[in-house]
N, C-alpha and C positions, 0 to 999 in steps of 0.2 A: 608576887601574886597575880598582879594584870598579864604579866608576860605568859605566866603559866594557863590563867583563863584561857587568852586569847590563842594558844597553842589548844588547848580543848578545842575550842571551836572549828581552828581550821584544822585539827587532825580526823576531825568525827564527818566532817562533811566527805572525806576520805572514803571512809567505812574500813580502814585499819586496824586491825586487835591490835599488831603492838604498839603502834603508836598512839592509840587511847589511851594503853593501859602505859604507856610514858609519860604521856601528859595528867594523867591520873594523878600516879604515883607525883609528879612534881607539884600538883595541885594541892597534895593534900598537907597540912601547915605543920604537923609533928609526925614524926614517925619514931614516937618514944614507945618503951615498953612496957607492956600493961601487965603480962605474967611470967614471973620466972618459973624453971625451974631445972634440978640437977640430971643432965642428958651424955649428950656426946657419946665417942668411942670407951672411954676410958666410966662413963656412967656416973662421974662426978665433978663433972663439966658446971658454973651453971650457967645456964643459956634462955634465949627469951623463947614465952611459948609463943608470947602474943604480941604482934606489934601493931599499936596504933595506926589505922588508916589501910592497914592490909586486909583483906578479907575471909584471910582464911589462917586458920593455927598453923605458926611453928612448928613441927615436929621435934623434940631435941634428942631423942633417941632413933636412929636411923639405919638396921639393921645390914647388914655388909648383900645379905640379901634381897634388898629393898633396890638395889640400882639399877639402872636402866639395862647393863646386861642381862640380870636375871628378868627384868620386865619384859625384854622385848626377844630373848632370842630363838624361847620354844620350850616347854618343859622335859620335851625330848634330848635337848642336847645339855639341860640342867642334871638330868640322870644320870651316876660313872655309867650305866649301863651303857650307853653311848661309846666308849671306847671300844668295845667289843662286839656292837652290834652294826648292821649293814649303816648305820652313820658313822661310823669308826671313820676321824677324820677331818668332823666338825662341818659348823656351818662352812655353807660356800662363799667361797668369796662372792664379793658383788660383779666383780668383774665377769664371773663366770654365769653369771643369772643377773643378767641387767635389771629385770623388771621386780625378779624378788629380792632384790640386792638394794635398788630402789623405793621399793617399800618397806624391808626396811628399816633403811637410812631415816626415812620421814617420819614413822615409828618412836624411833630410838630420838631425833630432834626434837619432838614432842613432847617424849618423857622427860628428856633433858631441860626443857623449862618449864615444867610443873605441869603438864595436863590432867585434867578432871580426869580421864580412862586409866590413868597410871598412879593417879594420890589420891582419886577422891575428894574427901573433905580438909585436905590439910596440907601446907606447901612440906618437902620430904627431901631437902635440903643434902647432897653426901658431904660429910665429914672427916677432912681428912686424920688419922690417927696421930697423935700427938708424944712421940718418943722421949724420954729425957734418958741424962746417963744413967740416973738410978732405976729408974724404969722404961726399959725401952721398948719400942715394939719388938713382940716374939716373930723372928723367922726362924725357918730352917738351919742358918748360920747365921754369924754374925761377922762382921768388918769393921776393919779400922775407922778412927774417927772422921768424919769428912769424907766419907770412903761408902760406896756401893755397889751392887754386882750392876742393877736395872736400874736405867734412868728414863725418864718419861716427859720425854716431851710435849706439852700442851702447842697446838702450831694454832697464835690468833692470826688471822686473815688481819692481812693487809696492815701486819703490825714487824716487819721485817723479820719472819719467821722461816721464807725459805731462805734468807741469806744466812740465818744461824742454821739450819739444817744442813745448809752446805758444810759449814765447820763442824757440825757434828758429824758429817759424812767423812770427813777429811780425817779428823780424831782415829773413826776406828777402823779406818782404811791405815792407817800408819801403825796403828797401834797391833792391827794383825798383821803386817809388814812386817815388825820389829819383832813380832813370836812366831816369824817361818810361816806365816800362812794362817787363816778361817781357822776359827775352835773347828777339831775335825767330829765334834759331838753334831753340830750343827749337820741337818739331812736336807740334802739339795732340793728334794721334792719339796717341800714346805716353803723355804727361803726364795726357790724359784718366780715361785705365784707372789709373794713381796713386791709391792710397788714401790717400795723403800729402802730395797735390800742394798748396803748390808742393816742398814737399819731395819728394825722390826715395825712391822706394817701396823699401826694404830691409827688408819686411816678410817674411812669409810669403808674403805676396798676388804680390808682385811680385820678389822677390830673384832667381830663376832667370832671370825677364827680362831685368832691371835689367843684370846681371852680364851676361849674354848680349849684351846691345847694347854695353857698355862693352868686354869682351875684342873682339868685332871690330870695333869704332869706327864703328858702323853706327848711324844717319847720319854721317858723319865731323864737318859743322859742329857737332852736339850730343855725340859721345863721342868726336872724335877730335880733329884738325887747331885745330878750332873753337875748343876749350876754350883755348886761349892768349888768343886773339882775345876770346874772354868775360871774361876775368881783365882784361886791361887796361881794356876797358871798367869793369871793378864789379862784373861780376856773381860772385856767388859759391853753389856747390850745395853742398848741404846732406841728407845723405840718413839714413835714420832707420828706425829695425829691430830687433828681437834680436839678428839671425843675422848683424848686420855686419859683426862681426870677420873681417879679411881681404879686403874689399872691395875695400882699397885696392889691393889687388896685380893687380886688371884694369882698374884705373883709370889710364890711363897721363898722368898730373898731380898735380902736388903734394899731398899727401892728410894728414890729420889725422884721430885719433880722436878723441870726446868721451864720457865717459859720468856715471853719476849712482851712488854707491855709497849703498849702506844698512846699515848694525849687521844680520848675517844673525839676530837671535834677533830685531829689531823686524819686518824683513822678514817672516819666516815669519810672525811669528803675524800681522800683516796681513796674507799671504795667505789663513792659517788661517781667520781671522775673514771674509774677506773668499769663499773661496770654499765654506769647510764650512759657519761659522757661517749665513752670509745667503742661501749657495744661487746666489751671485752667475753669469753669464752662462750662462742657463739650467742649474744645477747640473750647469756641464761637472768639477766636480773628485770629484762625488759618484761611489760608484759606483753599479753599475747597480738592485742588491738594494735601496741606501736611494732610487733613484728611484721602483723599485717602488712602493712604501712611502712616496712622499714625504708625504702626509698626515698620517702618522702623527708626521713631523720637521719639518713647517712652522712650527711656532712656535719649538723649541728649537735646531733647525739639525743636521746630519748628525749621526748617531751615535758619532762618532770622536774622539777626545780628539786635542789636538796631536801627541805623539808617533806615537797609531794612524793617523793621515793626512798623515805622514809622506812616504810614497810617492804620494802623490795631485799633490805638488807641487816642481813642475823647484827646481835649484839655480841658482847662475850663473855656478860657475867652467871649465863647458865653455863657453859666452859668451865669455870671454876665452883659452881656449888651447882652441879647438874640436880635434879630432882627440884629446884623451887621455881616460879615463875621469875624471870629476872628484873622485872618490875614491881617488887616489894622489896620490904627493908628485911625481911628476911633471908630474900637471895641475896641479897647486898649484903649483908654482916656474915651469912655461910663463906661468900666468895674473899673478904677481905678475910675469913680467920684460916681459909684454905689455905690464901697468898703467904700468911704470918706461919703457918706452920714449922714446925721445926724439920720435915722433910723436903720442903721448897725454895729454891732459889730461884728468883725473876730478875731478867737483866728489863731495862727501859731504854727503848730504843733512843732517844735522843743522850741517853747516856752509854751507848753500847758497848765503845770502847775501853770504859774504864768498868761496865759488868764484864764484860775478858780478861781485862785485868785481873778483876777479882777473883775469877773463875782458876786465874793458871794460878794466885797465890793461896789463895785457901782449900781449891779442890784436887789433890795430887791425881787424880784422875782427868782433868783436864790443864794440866801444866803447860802444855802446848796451843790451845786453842787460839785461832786467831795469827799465833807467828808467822806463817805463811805470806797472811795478807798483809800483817808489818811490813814484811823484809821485803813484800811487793814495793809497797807504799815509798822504801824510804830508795829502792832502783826508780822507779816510775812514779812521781806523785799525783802529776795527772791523771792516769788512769788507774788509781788505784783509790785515787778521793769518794767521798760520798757524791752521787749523781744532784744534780739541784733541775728540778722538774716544775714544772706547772703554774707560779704562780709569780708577780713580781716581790722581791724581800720585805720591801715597805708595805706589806698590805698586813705584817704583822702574822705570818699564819707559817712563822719559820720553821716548825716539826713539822710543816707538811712540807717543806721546799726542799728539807735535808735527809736522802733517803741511802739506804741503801740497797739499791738495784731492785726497791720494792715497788715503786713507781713505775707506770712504761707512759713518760709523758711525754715518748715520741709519737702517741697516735692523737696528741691535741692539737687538730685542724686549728686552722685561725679563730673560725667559727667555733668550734668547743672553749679556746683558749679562753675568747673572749667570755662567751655564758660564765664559764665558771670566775672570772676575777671580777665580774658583774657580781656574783651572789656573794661570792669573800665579802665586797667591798656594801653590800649592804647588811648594814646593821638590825634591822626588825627583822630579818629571815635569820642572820647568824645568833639573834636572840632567841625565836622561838627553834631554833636546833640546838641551843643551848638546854632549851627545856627538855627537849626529849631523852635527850642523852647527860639529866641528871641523875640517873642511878653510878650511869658507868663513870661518872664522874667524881661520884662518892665514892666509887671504888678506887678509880685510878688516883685521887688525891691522896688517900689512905695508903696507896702501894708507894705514890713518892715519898710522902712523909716518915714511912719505914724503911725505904730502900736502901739506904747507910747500915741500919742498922740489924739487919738482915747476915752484912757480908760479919760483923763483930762477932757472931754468936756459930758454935760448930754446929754442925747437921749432923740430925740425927735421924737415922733410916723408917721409912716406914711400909 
C-alpha cells in the first residue's frame, strides 16, 4: 500500500493518464465483484458487471458490432453498399493517406482502451467466442481438430514478436512452395499494398482494409466462398498485427489466435531502453522539448528515468480485451479469459522454444515451425543462440538479458549502459515500476500459471 501511495504521488506530479490510472488501479485494496451477471458471446457466460474500485460498469454482453472496427471506420464502408459503390475497395491504407491513416490509427487506439467517445458510460470489453466440440463456433466450414483456415496473430511490442513473425513467414512461404506456388485465388492488387505479404496485413497499415474486404467477402474466391476451396488444397492464411484481436469475427472461417507474451517489467524496460535510451525509430517515444534539445541527450539518451517515461509507452492488455480501459479489473479479467480461450494459443517468450515445440506437436498446421532455426542452431551454435544484451546477469533481470534478436543493445553507449544498470540496480524505482505495471502483471501471472495447461486441451476454432 505505501509503495502504491507513493507511485500516485510521483505519477500525478507527471500529469500522465495512464500512469495515474496505474497507480490508481494498484492503489485501490480489492478489486472484487460486486455484480454478476449472465453475458458473453454465447449469452450464458456469467461475468462480472461490476468490479470494485473501477469506475465504470462491466459490460457482459458486447455485440460483434460494438468493436473498434465498426467504431472507427466510417458508416460508409459498414454499408454492403460499399462493394459497388465509388468506395468499392475499402478504406485506404494508411500508407496511402498518411495523415488519415494517422488519424485513424489514434482513433482506433483510443477505442481500444475504453474511451468515454467510444463506451460512454461503461468499460465494452471484446469477448473472444468460446467453441466447444459439442457446440462450436458456426463458420462457413468447418476443419479438423486443432486445425484452421486463418490464424491471427496478436504481434506485442517488444515481446519477441518479430522473431515469431519471421517463422510464421517462413511456414507459409514453404508451405506454398510444397503446393507449386501462392493460392492462385489470392489477387496481386490487394496483396501488393500488404506490408506483410505473404502475411495478411493486420497491421495499422492495412487492418481497416483487411477487415473491410473480409466482412464483405469481397472478392468472394479470396474472403468468401473461396476460403473452403483454399483449406482443402493447403493453403492456409496467416495474418499479423497488434490490433488483431477480434479479427476473427469478420472472418467467416475457422480462425485461431496466436501471440507471444513477455515478463511486463522485462518488456518495458526493453522498450525503455529501446525507445528513451537509444532514441530508437526516429525518437518517436521522446517528447517533443527533449527532441528540441536532442544534442544535448545523444550520447546518454532521453532525460527520463523508467518510471518518468512511463506514459511514453502503450501496455498490452487493451491488445487482448480491446474496448475496456486497461487499468481496471475488468480489462484485466476480459484479457486473461481472451488468453484462456479455447481459440488461443500464447507461446511466452522466455519459454519459446518449448511453445515451438508445442506448436509442431499439437498443431499439424505448424509441424514445422522453428526447424529451420534448430538445424541452424545444432551447424552454428554461436550464431544461432539467443543474443544476451544490455545488462549485467547478476542484477537478476534475466528475461530481459535473454532475447531473441528483439533487443538491439548494440546502440547502448557506455553512457546509456550505465543509466540503465543504475535504475535495474535500484530498488525504490524498480518498486514503484512494479506498481504500475500491476494490472499487466495480473495478467501475465495468470497466462504463466495456465500456459501448460493450454497446450493439454484441442483448439477449438473461432
Amino acid at each position: 500500500a505505501a509503495a502504491a501511495a507513493a507511485a500516485v504521488v510521483a505519477v500525478r506530479s507527471l500529469g500522465g493518464e495512464r500512469s495515474v490510472e496505474a497507480a490508481a488501479f494498484a492503489a485501490n485494496p480489492s478489486h472484487s465483484c460486486v455484480v454478476s451477471a449472465l453475458g458473453g458471446p454465447s449469452g450464458d457466460e456469467s461475468l462480472c458487471q461490476h468490479f470494485e474500485g473501477d469506475l465504470r460498469a462491466c459490460q457482459v454482453t458486447v455485440a460483434p458490432t460494438q468493436d473498434c472496427w465498426h467504431k472507427t471506420v466510417g458508416d460508409e464502408f459498414i454499408d454492403n453498399a460499399s462493394v459497388t459503390s465509388a468506395l468499392s475497395g475499402g478504406p485506404k491504407f494508411s500508407r496511402e493517406d498518411v495523415a488519415a491513416g494517422s488519424d485513424w490509427a489514434q482513433r482506433f487506439y483510443n477505442c481500444m482502451a475504453g474511451a468515454v467517445e467510444f463506451n460512454g458510460a461503461v468499460e465494452a470489453p471484446y469477448r473472444v467466442p468460446y467453441g466447444t466440440a459439442e457446440r462450436p463456433v458456426v463458420k462457413s466450414f468447418s476443419t479438423p481438430t486443432n486445425q484452421a483456415y486463418f490464424y491471427s496473430f496478436v504481434h506485442v511490442p517488444k515481446a519477441g514478436g518479430s522473431y515469431f513473425k519471421a517463422l510464421l513467414h517462413e511456414v507459409v512461404v514453404k508451405k506454398n512452395e510444397a503446393l507449386g506456388g501462392a493460392d492462385k485465388r489470392i489477387e496481386d492488387g490487394i496483396v501488393s499494398r500488404w506490408i506483410t505479404n505473404p502475411l495478411v496485413d493486420l497491421t495499422e497499415n492495412g487492418f481497416a482494409n483487411t477487415m473491410w474486404h473480409y466482412k464483405h467477402k469481397t472478392p468472394p474466391a479470396m474472403f468468401g466462398a473461396g476460403m473452403a476451396e483454399s483449406f482443402d488444397e493447403g493453403y492456409r492464411a496467416v495474418g499479423k498485427g497488434a490490433i488483431s484481436m477480434g479479427s476473427c469475427e469478420h472472418i467467416d472461417a475457422p480462425c485461431v489466435y496466436l501471440t507471444v507474451l513477455r515478463n511486463p517489467l522485462d518488456r518495458y524496460i526493453s522498450h525503455y531502453s529501446y525507445l528513451c535510451l537509444e532514441g530508437s525509430e526516429g525518437m518517436t517515444g521522446w517528447k517533443e522539448e527533449w527532441k528540441a534539445d536532442a544534442g544535448k541527450y545523444a550520447e546518454a539518451g532521453c532525460p527520463a528515468d523508467p518510471v518518468e517515461f512511463f506514459d511514453q509507452v502503450g501496455g498490452f492488455i487493451q491488445l487482448f480485451a480491446p474496448g475496456a480501459n486497461p487499468n481496471t479489473q475488468c480489462g484485466v479479467e476480459a484479457a486473461k479469459r481472451n488468453l484462456a480461450a479455447p481459440c488461443t494459443r500464447y507461446l511466452l517468450l522466455d519459454k519459446l522454444d518449448h511453445g515451438l515445440e508445442m506448436m509442431r506437436k499439437t498443431m499439424p498446421d505448424f509441424s514445422e515451425i522453428g526447424t529451420s532455426v534448430e538445424q541452424a542452431a545444432e551447424a552454428a551454435p554461436a550464431e544461432a543462440a539467443p543474443v544476451v544484451v544490455d545488462a549485467p546477469a547478476e542484477d537478476g533481470w534475466g528475461g530481459f538479458l535473454q532475447t531473441r534478436k528483439n533487443d538491439s543493445g548494440s546502440k547502448l553507449t557506455p553512457p546509456r549502459r550505465g543509466r540503465l544498470e543504475a535504475y535495474l540496480n535500484d530498488d525504490e524505482l524498480m518498486g514503484r515500476l512494479r506498481v504500475l505495471l500491476g494490472a499487466e502483471l495480473d495478467v501475465w501471472n495468470f497466462a504463466a500459471e495456465n500456459y501448460q495447461g493450454q497446450w493439454e486441451r484441442d483448439i477449438h476454432t473461432c
